[in-house]
C-alpha positions in Angstrom: -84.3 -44.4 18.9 -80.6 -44.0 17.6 -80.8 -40.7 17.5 -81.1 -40.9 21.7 -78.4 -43.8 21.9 -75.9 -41.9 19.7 -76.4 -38.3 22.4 -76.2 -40.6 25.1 -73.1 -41.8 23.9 -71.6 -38.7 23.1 -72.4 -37.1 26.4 -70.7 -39.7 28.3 -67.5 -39.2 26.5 -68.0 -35.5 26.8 -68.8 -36.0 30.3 -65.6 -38.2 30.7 -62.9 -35.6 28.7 -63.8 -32.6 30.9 -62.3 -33.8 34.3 -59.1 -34.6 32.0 -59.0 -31.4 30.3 -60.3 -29.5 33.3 -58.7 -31.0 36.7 -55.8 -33.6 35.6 -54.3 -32.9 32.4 -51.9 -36.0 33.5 -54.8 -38.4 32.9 -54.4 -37.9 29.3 -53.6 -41.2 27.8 -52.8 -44.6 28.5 -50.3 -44.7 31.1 -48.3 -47.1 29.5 -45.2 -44.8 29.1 -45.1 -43.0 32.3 -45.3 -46.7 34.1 -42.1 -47.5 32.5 -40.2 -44.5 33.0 -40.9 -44.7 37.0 -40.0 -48.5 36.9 -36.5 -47.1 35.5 -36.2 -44.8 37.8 -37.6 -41.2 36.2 -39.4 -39.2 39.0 -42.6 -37.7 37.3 -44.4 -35.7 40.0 -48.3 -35.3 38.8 -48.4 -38.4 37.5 -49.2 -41.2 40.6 -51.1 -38.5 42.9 -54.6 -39.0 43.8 -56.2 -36.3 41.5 -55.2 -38.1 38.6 -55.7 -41.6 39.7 -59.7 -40.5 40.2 -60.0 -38.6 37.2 -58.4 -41.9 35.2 -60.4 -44.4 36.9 -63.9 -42.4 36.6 -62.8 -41.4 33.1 -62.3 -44.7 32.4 -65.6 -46.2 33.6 -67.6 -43.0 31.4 -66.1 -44.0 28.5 -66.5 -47.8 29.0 -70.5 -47.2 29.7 -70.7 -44.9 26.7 -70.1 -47.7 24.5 
């Protein structure tokens, strides 16, 4: 039976690097950083578009149900 949770697990973070890797390379990390460099006034273009925010948030909730 832990042979199925541990796959399970490990699919759903596989499952949630690819659209990072794949589609919005931005995604990578925690946000943190680039949050405080627009609030002092850096313009980062790929960072608040909508590709990334989707790929973030669903990236997110993969690797939150994976464990």
């Amino acid at each position: 039976a832990w042979l199925w949770l541990v796959a399970y697990s490990v699919a759903l973070v596989a499952a949630a690097a690819w659209p990072v890797v794949a589609f919005a390379p931005a995604a990578q990390g925690s946000g943190v950083p680039e949050v405080m460099a627009y609030l002092n006034g850096c313009n980062l273009s790929k960072v608040f578009n909508i590709r990334t925010v989707a790929v973030k948030l669903a990236s997110c909730a993969l690797c939150v149900a994976a464990g």
